[in-house]
N, C-alpha and C positions, 0 to 999 in steps of 0.2 A: 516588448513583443519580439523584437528581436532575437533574445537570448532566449527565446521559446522556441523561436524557428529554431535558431541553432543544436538546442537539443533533440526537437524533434528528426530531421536531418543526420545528426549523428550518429541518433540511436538507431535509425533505422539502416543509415549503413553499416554500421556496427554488426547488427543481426541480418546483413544479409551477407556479409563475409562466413560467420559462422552458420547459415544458413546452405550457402553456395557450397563449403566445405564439405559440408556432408557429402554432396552428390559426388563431389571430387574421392572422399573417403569410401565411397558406394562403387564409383567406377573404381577405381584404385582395387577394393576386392576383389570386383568380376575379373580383373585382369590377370591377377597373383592367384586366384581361388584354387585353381589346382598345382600351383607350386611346391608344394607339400614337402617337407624332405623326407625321403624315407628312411623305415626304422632300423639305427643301427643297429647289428648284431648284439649279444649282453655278453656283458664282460667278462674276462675270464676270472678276476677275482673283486667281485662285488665289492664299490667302496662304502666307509661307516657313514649313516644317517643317521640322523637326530632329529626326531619328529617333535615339531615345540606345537604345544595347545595351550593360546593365553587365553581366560576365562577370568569373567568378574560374574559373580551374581550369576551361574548360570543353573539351578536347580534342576530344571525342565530335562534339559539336554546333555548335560555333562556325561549322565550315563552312556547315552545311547553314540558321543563320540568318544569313549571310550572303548568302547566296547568294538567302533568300526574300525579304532585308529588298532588295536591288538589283532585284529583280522588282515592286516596287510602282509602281502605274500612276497616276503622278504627275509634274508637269512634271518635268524634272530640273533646270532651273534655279532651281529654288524647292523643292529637296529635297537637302539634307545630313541625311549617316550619320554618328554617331559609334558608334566601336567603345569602349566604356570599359571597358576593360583593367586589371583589379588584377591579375593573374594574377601566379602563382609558378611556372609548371611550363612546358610547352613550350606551352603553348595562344597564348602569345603568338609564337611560331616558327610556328606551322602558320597562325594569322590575316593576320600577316604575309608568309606565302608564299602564300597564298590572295589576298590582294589585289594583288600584287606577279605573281601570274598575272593576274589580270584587268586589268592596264594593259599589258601586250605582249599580251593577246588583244584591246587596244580595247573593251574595256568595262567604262573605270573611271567611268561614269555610270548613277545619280546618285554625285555625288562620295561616298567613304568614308575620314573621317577616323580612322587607330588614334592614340587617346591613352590615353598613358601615364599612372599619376601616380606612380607608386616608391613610392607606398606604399597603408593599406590605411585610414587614418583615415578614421571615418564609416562605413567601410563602404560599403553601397549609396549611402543617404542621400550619402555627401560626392565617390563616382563621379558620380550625377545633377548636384550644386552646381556640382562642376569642369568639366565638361562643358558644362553652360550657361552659364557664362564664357565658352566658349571659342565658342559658338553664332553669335557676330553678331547679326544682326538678326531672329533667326528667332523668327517669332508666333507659333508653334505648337510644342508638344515630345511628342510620340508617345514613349512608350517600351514596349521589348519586353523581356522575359527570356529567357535563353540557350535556353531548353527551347521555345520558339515558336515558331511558321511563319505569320508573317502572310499571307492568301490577297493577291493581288496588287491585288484592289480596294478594299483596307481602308479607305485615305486618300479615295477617290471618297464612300463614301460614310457615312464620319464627317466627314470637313472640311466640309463646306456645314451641318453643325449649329451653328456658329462665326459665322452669318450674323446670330444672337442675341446680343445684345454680353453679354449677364447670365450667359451659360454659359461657367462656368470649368472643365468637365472632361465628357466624353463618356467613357464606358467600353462595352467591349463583354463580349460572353460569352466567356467560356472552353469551349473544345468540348475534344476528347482525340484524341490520335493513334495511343495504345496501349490502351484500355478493354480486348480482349479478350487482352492476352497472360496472365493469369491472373486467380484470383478474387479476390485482393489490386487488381488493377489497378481489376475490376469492380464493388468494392464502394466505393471511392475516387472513381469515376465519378458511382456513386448519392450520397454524398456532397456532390460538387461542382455538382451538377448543381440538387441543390435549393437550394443559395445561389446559384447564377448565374442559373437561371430562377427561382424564385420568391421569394425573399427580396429580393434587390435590384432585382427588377421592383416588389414591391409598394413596398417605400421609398420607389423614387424617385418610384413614378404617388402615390403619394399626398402626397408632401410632407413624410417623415422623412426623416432625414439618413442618404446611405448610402455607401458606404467605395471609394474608389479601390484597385483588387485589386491593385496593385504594377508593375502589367505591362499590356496590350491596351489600354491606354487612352491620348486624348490630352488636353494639358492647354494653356489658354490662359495662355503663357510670364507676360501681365502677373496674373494669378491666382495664380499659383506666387512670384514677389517680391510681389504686397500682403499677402500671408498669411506671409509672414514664412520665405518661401523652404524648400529641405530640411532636417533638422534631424537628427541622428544621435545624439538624447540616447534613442533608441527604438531597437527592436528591429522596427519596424512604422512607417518611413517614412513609409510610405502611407496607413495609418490616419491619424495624425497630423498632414500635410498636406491631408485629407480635412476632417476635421475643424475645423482650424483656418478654412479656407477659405469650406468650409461659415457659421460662426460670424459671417466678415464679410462674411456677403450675399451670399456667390457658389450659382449654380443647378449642379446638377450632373445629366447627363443620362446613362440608363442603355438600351441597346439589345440585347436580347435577342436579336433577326434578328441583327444580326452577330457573327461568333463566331470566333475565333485558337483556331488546334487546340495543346496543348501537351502534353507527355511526363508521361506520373503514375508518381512514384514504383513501380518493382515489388520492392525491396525492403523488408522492415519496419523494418530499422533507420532506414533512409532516411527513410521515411512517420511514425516517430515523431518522428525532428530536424527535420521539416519542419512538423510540429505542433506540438512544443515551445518551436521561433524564433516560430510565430505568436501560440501563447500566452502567451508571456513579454513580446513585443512588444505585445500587444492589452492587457493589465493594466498596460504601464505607459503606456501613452496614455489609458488607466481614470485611475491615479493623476494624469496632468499636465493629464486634459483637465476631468474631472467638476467640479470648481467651475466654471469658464467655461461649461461647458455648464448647470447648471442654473442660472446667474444670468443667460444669455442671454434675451434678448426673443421666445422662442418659444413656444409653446401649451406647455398642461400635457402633454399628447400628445405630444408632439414630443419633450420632455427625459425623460419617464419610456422611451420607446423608444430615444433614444439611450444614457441610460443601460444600460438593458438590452442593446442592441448592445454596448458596448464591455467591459461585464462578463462575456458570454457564455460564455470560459473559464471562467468561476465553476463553472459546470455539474459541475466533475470532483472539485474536491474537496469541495465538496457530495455526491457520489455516493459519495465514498470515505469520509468519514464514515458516511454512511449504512447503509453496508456495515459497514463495524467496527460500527458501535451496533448491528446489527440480531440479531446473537449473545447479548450479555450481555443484549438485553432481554429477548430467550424464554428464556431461564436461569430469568432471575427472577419471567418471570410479567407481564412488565409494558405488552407490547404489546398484550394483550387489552383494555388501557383504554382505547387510541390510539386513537379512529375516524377514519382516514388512509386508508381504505381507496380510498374516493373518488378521492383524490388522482391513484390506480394511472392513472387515465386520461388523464392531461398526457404521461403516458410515448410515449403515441400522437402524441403532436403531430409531432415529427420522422420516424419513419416517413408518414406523413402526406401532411407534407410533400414528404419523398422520391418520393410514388406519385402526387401531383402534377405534380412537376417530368417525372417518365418520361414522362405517358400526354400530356403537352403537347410534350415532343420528340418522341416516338417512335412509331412505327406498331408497330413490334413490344416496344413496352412489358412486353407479358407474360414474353417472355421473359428481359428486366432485370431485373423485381424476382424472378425466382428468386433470386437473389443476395441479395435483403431479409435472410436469415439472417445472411449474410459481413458485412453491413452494420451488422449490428444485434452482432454480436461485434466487428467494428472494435473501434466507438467505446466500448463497453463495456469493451475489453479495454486501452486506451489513456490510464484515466482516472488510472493511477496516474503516468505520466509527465508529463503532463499537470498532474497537481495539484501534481510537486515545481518543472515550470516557475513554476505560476501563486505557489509559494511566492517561490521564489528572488525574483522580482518585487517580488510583495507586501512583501517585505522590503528591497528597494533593494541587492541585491547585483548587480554588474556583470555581465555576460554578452557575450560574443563571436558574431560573424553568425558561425554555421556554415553553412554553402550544401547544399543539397539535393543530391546528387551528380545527375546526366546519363547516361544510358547510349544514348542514339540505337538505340531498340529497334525498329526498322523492320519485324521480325515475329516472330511466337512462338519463334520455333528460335535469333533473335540470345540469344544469354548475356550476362547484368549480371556472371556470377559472374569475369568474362577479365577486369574492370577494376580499374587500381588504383584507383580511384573507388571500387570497393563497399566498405563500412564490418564493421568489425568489431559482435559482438555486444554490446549495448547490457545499460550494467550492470546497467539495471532489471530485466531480462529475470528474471533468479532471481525478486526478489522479486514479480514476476507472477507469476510459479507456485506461491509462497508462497499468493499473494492467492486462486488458483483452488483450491488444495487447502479453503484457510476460507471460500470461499463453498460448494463441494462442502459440507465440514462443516455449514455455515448451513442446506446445502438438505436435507441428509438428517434433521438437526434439527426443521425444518419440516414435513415429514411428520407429525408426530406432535403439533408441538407451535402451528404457523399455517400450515395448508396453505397459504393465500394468497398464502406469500412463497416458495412454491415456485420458481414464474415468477423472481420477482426474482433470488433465489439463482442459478438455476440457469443465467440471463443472464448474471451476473458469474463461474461458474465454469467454463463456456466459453469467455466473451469472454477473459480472463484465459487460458486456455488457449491459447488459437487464438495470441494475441497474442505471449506467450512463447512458444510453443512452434512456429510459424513460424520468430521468430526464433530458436530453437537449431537448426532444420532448417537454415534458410538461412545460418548460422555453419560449420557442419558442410560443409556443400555448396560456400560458400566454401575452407574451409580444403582439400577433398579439390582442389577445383579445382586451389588455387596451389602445392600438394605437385607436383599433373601437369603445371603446366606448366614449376615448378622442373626437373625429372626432365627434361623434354624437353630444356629449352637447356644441363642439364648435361649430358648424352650430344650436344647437338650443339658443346658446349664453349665455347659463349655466355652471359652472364648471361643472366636473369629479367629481361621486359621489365615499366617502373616504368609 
């Protein structure tokens, strides 16, 4: 029983450090929020960029970033495209015949190179490395991911940031091109929106180290080789390159005002593989990076917040413990020793944080955090997949990039369910509903025996609900789908389109 207490106990100070942070990260914005630096002047002679787009499988989308990334209002002779292409499926037929139109329509400027590599090592990570081999002389590397539509001013006015020779990376906001197509989408928004406005606004105005997001950002090409170039021993690229760079002295600059609108996951299988690559990814840049980081020559301040950035995932199986413990100790009588009670209020920090980020984007704020509930069962209901990524990690077992599938959902009535893209139901799913039947039990236990953990309980036998049980809705919904449209091309005596 003891070694019960003890977990219970840790985990909860655990989660109230990361909890507390938040509000720390929250005040930390209001303080910096109008520090802004203003826009330098543009240059008098434009330096070369190199706009990289890694893409796997992307059918849906490729066209349409294509088509935004040639729209960028930049010289064109001091702007190459590369298209980087691991693809398995026809997405490399449709990019190819997309571009192969635009040179008999006369408008193959800015030039766009499709490279190949035949295979799939690295991953992202070795699409970016191969690619910038093949660059030339080009100072600058902008890159996008397949789900993006960069607005056509991007490069006007991040490039003139570059006029600072110390700045090795400029990133921008992630904005959304689908927030309303359901409450999945909208709560994913709330989500994104407090790490893109206020968590990496505060970082960077203050002088902590903060993470290049994978994608909207550009990076100064001699920054990316002194830091010891891309690296594929991660799951998390980007983290990693961030980091290391960071470590040798490079500035990195974060802009709020500009923003790449990108596609949000509407499916939940989708939304937990794209949460599990990042968690798995993020723990093992924990593992490779945390001795350099706290041996580095920075404030004590500096290494305790990075640290706690790159552990972040921690948060789930921390939560998941907590939950298990929190049964057998009202069994026994033993929670009433605990004064943890306190604690309860670190829980506020990311909500918080969320109604922050809203009321700083948005005029009609109030009507977003209606969604606060969606939001608050997401991430709650997500903690068990989450903790078997952050395991697998933690243990040094190898892992594969799965890619976040694309659907180009242009408006609520497009269907994700028509794609061979949409994924099957994820095996976690049962044992999430497992997880919400014994927090249910925790909560009705609680009644009688710590009213206080009501709340808790009743957060985890929701979230846990919503989470699974989307996912069998939306398995379900699938499967009726691909029966209809089986049925159709066998009565028009055609296969099922892949």
């Amino acid at each position: 029983m003891l070694a019960l207490i003890a977990i219970y106990i840790l985990s909860a100070l655990g989660l109230a450090v990361f909890g507390f942070n938040a509000f720390v990260l929250s005040a930390t914005f209001l303080r910096h929020r109008h520090h802004a630096p203003p826009q330098p002047p543009d240059p008098e002679h434009w330096p070369s960029v190199v706009v990289q787009l890694p893409v796997y499988n992307e059918r849906h989308v490729v066209e349409r970033l294509l088509d935004a990334v040639a729209g960028l209002d930049y010289p064109p002779d001091r702007l190459t495209i590369q298209l980087l292409d691991d693809s398995t499926d026809d997405t490399s037929a449709i990019a190819q015949a997309h571009l192969d139109a635009r040179r008999q329509q006369g408008t193959d400027r800015p030039r766009i190179d499709h490279v190949r590599r035949g295979t799939r090592e690295g991953f992202k990570a070795g699409a970016l490395s191969a690619g910038l081999e093949a660059a030339g002389d080009a100072e600058l590397v902008a890159i996008f991911d397949a789900d993006f539509v960069p607005r056509p001013n991007f490069l006007r006015r991040v490039v003139p940031r570059f006029a600072d020779e110390a700045i090795g990376l400029v990133q921008t906001r992630w904005s959304h091109l689908n927030p309303h197509y359901s409450s999945l989408t909208r709560a994913q928004a709330l989500a994104l929106d407090s790490h893109f406005v206020v968590e990496q606004t505060a970082r960077q105005r203050s002088g902590l180290f903060m993470n290049f997001s994978g994608t909207a950002g550009v990076w100064r090409r001699s920054c990316i080789e002194d830091s010891g170039g891309w690296q594929g021993d991660t799951l998390s690229e980007d983290i990693d390159l961030s980091y290391r760079a960071q470590l040798r002295g490079w500035r990195f600059l974060y802009l709020p005002d500009v923003d790449s609108p990108a596609e949000i996951p509407p499916q939940m299988a989708a939304f937990k593989r794209q949460q599990v690559r990042w968690a798995t990814g993020t723990v093992q840049c924990l593992l490779k990076l945390w001795r350099p980081l706290l041996a580095a020559r920075l404030t004590l301040w500096q290494r305790f917040q990075g640290f706690l950035h790159l552990s972040g995932y921690l948060v789930h199986p921390l939560l998941l413990l907590l939950l298990l413990s929190t049964i057998p100790l009202m069994l026994t009588g033993h929670l009433h020793n605990l004064p943890l009670a306190p604690l309860g209020l670190a829980a506020l920090g990311p909500p918080f944080m969320s109604l922050i980020a809203q009321i700083t984007l948005h005029r009609d704020w109030p009507g977003r955090i209606v969604y606060f509930p969606v939001f608050l069962l997401m991430g709650a209901g997500i903690t068990l997949s989450n903790t078997l990524a952050v395991g697998r990690a933690l243990a040094g077992k190898p892992d594969s990039f799965r890619r976040t599938p694309k659907f180009r959902l242009d408006s609520r009535q497009d269907r994700w369910t028509i794609s061979a893209y949409a994924l099957p139901i994820e095996r976690t799913t049962w044992a999430e509903l497992a997880l919400a039947l014994y927090a249910a039990s925790g909560g009705l236990l609680a009644l009688t025996r710590s009213p206080s953990l009501v709340p808790f309980m009743a957060l985890y036998a929701f979230g846990f609900g919503y989470v699974g049980g989307l996912g069998v809705l939306q398995a379900r919904r699938l499967r009726t789908e691909r029966r209809r449209a089986h049925a159709r091309h066998a009565l028009a005596g055609i296969n099922a389109p892949q």
